[in-house]
VEXDREN-2710 file (C-alpha; in Angstrom, 1 decimal):
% VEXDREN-2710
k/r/px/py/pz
1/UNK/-15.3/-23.3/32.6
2/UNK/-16.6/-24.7/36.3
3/UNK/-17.9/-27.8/34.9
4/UNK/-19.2/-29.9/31.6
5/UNK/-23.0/-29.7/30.9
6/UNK/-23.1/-33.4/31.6
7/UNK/-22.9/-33.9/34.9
8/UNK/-26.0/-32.0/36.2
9/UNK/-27.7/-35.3/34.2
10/UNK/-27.1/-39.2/34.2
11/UNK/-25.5/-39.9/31.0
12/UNK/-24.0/-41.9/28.6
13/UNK/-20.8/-42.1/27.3
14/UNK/-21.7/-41.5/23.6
15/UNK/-24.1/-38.7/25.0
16/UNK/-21.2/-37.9/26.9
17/UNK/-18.8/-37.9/24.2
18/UNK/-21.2/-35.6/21.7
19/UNK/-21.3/-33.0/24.2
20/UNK/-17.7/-33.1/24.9
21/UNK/-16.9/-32.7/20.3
22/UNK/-19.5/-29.7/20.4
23/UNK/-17.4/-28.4/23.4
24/UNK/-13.8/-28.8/21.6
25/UNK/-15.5/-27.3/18.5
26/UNK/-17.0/-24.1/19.9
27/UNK/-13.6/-23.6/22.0
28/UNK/-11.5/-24.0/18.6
29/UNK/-13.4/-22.5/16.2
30/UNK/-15.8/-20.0/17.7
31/UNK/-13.9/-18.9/20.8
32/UNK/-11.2/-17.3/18.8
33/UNK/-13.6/-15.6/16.7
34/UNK/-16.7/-14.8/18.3
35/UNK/-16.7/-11.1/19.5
36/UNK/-15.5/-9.8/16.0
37/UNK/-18.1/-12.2/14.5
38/UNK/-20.9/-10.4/16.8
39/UNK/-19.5/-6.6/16.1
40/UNK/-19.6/-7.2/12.4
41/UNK/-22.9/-9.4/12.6
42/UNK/-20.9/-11.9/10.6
43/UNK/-22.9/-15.2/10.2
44/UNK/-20.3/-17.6/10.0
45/UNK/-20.9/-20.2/7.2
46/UNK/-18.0/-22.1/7.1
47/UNK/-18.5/-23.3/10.3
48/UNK/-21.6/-24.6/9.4
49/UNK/-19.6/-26.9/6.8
50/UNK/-17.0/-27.3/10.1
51/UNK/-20.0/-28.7/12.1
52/UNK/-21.1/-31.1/9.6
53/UNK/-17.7/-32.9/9.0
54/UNK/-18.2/-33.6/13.2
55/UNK/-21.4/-34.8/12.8
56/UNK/-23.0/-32.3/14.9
57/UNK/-25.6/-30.8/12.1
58/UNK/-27.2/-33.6/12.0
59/UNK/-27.1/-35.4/15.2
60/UNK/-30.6/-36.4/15.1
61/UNK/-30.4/-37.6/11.7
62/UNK/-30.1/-41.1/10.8
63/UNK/-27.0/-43.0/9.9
64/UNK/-28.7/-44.0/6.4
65/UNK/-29.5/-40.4/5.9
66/UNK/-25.6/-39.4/6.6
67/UNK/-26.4/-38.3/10.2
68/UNK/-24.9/-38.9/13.3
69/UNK/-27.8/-40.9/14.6
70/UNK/-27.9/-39.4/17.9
71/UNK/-30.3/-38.7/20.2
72/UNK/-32.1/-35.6/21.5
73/UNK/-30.2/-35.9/24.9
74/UNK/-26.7/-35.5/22.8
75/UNK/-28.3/-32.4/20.8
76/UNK/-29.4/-30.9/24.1
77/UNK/-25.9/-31.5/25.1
78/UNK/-24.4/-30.3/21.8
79/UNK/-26.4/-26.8/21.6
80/UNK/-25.4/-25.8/25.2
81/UNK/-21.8/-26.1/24.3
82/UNK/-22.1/-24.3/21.6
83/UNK/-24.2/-21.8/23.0
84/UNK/-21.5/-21.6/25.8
85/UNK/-19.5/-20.1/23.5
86/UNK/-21.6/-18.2/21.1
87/UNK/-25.7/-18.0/21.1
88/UNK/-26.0/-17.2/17.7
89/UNK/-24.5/-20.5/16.2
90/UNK/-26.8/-22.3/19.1
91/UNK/-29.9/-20.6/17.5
92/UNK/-28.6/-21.9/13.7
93/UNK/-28.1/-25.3/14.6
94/UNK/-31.4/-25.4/16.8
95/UNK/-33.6/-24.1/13.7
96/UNK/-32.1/-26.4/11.6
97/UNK/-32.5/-29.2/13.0
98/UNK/-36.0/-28.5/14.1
99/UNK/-36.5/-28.5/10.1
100/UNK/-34.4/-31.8/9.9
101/UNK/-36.6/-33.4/12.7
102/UNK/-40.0/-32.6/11.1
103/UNK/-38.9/-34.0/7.5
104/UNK/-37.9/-36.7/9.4
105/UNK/-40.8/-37.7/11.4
106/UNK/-43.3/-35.9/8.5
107/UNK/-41.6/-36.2/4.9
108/UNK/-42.5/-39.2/2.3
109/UNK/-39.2/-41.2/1.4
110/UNK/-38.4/-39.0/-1.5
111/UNK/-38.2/-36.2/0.8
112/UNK/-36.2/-37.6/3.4
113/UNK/-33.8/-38.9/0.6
114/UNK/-33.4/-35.6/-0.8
115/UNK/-33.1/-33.4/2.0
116/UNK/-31.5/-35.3/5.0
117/UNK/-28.5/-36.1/3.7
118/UNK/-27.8/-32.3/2.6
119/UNK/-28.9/-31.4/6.1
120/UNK/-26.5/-34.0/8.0
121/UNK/-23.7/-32.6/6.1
122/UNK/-23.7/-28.7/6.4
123/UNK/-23.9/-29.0/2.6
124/UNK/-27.3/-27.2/3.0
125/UNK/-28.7/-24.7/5.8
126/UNK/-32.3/-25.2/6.7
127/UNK/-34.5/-22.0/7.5
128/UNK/-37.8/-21.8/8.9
129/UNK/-41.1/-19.3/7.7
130/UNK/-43.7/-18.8/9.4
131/UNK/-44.3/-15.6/11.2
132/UNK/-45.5/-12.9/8.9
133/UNK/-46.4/-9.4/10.0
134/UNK/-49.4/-9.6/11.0
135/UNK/-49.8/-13.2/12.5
136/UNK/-46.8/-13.9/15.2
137/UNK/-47.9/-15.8/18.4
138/UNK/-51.0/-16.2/16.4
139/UNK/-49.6/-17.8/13.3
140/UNK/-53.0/-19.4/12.4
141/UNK/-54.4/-16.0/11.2
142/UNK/-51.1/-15.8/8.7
143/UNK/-52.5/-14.4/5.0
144/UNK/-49.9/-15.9/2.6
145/UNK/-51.4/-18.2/0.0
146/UNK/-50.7/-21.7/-2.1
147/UNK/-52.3/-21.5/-4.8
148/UNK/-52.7/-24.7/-6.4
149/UNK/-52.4/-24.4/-10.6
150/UNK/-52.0/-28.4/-11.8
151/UNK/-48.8/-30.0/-10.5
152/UNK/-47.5/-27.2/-8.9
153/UNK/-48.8/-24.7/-6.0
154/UNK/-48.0/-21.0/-6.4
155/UNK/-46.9/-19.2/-3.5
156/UNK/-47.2/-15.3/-2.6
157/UNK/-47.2/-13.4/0.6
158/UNK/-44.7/-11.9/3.2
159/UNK/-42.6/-14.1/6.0
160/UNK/-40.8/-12.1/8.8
161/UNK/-38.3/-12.9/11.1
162/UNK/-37.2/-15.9/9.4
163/UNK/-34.1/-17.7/10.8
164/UNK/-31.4/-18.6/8.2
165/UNK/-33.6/-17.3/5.5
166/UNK/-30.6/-15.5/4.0
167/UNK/-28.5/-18.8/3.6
168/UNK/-30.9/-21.4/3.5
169/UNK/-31.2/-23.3/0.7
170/UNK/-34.2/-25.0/2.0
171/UNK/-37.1/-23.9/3.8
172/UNK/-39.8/-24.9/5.7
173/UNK/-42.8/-22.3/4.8
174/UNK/-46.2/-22.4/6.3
175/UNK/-49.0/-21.1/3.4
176/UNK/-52.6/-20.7/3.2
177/UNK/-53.8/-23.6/1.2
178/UNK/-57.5/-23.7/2.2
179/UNK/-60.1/-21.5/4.4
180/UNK/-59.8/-19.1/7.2
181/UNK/-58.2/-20.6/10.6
182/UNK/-55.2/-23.4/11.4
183/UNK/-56.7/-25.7/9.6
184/UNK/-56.6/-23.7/6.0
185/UNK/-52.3/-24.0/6.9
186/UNK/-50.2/-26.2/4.6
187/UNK/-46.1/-26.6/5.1
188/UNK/-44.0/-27.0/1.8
189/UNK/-40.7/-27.5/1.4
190/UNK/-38.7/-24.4/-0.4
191/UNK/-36.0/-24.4/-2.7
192/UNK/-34.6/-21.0/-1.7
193/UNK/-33.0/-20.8/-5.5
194/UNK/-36.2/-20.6/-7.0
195/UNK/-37.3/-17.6/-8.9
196/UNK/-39.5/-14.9/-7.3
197/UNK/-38.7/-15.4/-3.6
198/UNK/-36.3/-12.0/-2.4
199/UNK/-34.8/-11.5/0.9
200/UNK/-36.1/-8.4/1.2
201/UNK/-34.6/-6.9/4.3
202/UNK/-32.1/-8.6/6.9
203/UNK/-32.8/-7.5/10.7
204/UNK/-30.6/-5.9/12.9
205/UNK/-30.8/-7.2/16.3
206/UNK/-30.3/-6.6/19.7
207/UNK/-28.3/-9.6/20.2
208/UNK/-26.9/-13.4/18.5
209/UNK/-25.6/-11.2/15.9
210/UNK/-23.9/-14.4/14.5
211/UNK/-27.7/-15.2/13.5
212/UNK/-29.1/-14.9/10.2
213/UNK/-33.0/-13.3/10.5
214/UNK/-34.8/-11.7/7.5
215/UNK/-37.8/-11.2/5.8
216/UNK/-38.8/-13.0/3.2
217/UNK/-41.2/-12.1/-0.4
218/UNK/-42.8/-14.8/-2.1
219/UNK/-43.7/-13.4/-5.6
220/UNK/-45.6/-15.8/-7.6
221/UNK/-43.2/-18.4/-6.4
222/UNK/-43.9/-21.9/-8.5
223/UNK/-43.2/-24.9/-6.5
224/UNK/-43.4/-28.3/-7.4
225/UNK/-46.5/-30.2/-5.6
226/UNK/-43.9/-32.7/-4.3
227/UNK/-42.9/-29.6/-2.6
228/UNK/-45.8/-30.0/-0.4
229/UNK/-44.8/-31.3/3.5
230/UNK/-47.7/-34.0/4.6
231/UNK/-51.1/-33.6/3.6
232/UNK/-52.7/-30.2/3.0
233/UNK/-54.3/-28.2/5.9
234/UNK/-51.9/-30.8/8.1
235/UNK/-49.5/-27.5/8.2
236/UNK/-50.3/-25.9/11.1
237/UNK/-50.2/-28.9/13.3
238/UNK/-46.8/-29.6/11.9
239/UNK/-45.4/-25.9/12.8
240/UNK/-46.8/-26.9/16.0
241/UNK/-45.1/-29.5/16.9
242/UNK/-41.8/-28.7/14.8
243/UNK/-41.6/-25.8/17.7
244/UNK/-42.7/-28.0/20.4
245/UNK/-39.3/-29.9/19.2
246/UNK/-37.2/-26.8/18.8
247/UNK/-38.0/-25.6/22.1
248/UNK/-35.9/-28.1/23.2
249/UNK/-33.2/-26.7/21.3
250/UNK/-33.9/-23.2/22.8
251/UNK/-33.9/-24.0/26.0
252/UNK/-30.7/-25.8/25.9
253/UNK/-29.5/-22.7/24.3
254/UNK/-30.5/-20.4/26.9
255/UNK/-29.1/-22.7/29.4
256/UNK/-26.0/-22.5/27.5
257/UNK/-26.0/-18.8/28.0
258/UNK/-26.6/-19.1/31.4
259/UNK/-23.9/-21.4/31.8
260/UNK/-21.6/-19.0/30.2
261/UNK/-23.1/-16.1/32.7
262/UNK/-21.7/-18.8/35.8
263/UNK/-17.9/-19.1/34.0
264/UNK/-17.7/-15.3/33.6
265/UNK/-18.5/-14.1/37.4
266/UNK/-16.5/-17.0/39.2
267/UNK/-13.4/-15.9/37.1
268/UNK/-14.2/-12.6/37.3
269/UNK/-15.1/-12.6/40.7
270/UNK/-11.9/-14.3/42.4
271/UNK/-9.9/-12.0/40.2
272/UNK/-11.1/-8.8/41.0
273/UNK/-10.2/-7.3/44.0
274/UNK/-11.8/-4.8/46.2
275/UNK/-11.1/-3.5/49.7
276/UNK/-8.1/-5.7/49.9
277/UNK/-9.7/-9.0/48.9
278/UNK/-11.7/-10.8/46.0
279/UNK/-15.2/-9.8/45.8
280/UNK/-16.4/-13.4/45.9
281/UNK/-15.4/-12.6/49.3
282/UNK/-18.6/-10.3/49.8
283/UNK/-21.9/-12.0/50.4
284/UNK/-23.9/-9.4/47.8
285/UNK/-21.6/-11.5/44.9
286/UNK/-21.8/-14.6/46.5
287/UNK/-25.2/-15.1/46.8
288/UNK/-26.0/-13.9/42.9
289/UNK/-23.4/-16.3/41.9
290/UNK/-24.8/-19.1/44.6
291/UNK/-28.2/-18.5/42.9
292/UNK/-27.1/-18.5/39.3
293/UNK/-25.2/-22.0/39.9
294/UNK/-28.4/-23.2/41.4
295/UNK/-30.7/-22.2/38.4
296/UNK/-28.2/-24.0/36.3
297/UNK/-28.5/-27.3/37.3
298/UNK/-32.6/-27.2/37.5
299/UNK/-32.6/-25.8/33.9
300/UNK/-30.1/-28.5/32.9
301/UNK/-33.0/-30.9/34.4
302/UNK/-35.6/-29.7/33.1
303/UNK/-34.2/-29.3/29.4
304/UNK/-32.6/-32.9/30.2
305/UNK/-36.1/-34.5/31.0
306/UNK/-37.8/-33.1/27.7
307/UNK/-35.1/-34.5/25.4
308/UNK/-35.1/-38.3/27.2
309/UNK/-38.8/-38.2/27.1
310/UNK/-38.4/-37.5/23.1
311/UNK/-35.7/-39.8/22.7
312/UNK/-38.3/-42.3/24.9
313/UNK/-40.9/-41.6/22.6
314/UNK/-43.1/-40.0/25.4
315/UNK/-45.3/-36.8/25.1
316/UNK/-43.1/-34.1/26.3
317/UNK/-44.7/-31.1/25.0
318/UNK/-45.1/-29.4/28.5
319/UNK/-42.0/-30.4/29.8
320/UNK/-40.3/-28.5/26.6
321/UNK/-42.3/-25.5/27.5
322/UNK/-41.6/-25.6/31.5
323/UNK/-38.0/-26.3/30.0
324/UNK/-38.0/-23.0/27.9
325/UNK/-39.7/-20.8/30.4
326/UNK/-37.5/-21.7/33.3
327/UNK/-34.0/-21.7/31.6
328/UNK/-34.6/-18.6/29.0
329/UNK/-36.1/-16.1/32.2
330/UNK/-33.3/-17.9/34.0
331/UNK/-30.7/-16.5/31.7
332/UNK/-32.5/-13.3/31.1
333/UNK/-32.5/-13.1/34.7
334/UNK/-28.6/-13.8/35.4
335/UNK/-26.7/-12.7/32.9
336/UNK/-28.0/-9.4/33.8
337/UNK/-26.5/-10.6/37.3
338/UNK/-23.2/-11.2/35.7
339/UNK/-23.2/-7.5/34.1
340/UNK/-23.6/-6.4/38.0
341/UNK/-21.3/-8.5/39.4
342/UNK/-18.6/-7.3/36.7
343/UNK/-19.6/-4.0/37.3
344/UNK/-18.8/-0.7/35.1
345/UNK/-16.6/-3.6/32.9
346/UNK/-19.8/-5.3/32.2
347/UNK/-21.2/-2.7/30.3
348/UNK/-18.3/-2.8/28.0
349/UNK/-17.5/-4.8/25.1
350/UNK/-14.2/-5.9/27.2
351/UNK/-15.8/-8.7/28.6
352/UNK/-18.4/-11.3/27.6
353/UNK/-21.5/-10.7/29.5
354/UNK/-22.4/-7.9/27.9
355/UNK/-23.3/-10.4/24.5
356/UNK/-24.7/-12.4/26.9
357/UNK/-27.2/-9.9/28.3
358/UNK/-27.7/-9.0/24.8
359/UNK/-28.5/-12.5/23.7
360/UNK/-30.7/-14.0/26.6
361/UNK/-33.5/-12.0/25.9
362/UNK/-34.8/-13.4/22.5
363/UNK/-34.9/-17.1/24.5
364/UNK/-37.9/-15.5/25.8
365/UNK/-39.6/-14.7/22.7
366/UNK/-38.7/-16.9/19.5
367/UNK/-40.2/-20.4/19.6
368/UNK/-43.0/-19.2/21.9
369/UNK/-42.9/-16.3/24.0
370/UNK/-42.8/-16.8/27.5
371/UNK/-47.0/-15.9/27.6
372/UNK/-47.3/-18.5/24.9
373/UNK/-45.4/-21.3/27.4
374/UNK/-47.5/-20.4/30.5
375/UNK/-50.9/-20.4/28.7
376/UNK/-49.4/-24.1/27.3
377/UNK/-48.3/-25.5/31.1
378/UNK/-51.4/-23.7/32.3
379/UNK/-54.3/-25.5/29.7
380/UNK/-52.6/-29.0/30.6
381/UNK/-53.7/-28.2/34.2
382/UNK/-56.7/-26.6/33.5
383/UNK/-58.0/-26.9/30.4
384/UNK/-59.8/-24.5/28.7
385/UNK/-61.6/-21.8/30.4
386/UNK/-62.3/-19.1/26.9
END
């Protein structure tokens, strides 16, 4: 690898040190295993169990709660390593911690108690519902109801695309509690035991075959009312800015990708020869690589500065979405670079890039497309205008 994540960034040792365990990880565990874990779309649980022994699923988790007690900085760190390696265990982690984060900062005592110790340890794998078929970037029109019926709600409807559904056992699931609009949204927690909820189909993907997405049927699903997440018609807002945190995550993914796309063409690059001499030799190479390197760093900055204004306690909402817009297009953008610079090898499974092409695209689109980050950066310059 050309260099740790860390030094594009001032910081500290323990930040450091995270960073540098998520590293050893991902080269021990994931490394070895990775491109027959993306051919047989193998979602690697154990790992998950692997990750939790380090500390790493729940970083941001506090040391009463059995976490690490980290900040966001360290989980920036942490998800680019991994993602270095494999994009699809990146994405896992990412989604659930998002879910750990928003219990944290939104769930009652009882709820933290329950849940965040489970999380910290990879005893338990958090998924996330919210987009249904007919309400994706616009996730305020979504149609599936709560039905409150005396100390329980009952829930019915269809959720697609829903990361870790298949091996979550809880999940964070946005339902219609109230009238028409965002405000009608409430957020419950999910036991993903309970009767009447089916994974009914598991996507196939273009890439992060490591990834666990699915569609989910709620079938007169009875859930306790301590179930419920905050106060109801709060549950829109809280998928809001649960995503505003996980864009974090995905842009330290992406830039983990891209990172990746940087190792692959030097090596590849002063290896291969052509016309008696390496083809880093040949300005055409050069310069993709020169510009790759250099949208690199300012991705690492940009996904840096969100997560210490977080840790800070700062607004950082548009910084996470200049974050994800730069580094996932970045990514997109490069490791189709590193597929040309490897030429005819990068369009086979021989070498890595080709998962990396595969995988950079969906930076762009989970989380906020890259439309819904521009319309964000470009109301908090000027407001309004529909």
């Amino acid at each position: 690898m050309i260099e740790t994540s860390a030094r594009a960034f001032d910081v500290t040792p323990e930040q450091r040190a995270v960073g540098d365990l998520a590293r050893e990880i991902a080269l021990r565990e994931i490394a070895p295993n990775v491109a027959a874990w993306d051919r047989g779309h193998v979602f690697p649980r154990a790992l998950y169990t692997t990750l939790g022994d380090a500390g790493i699923m729940g970083i941001i988790v506090p040391e009463k709660y059995g976490g690490a007690g980290a900040d966001y900085v360290s989980y920036a760190l942490a998800i680019e390593e991994l993602a270095r390696v494999d994009a699809g265990t990146a994405v896992t982690l990412s989604v659930h911690a998002m879910i750990g984060s928003a219990i944290l900062r939104l769930g009652n005592d009882e709820q933290k108690s329950h849940y965040l110790p489970e999380l910290a340890g990879g005893d338990v794998i958090a998924g996330f519902a919210l987009t249904e078929p007919g309400a994706g970037s616009d996730a305020g029109s979504l149609i599936s109801t709560a039905r409150r019926d005396g100390d329980s709600y009952v829930l019915n409807g269809r959720k697609q695309w829903c990361t870790n559904g298949s091996y979550a056992g809880v999940t964070m699931g946005m339902f219609r509690t109230g009238g028409p609009g965002p405000k009608g949204v409430s957020a419950f927690l999910i036991d993903n035991a309970t009767p009447g909820i089916v994974v009914e189909k598991v996507t196939e993907k273009l890439g992060i075959h490591t990834s666990n997405t699915c569609d989910i049927a709620f079938d007169d699903v009875r859930v306790p009312a301590t179930a419920l997440l905050g106060d109801e018609g709060t549950g829109f807002s809280m998928a809001m800015s649960a995503l505003t945190a996980g864009r974090i995550g995905i842009a330290a993914q992406a830039t983990g990708i891209l990172a990746a796309c940087l190792d692959a063409s030097v090596k590849f690059a002063t290896e291969r020869e052509q016309f008696g001499k390496p083809i880093a030799a040949f300005e055409g190479v050069s310069f993709k690589i020169a510009r790759m390197a250099t949208d690199l760093d300012a991705a690492r900055l940009l996904v840096y500065r969100a997560a210490a204004l977080c840790d800070r306690g700062e607004p950082f909402a548009i910084e996470a979405s200049k974050a994800k817009l730069f580094a996932s297009t970045a990514a997109r953008t490069h490791a189709a670079e590193a597929v040309q610079i490897h030429g005819g090898y990068g369009y086979t499974t021989e070498f890595p890039v080709e998962r990396y092409y595969r995988d950079a695209k969906i930076t762009e689109i989970y989380e906020g497309t890259s439309e819904i980050q521009q319309i964000i950066i470009g109301r908090s310059l000027l407001g309004r205008l529909d």
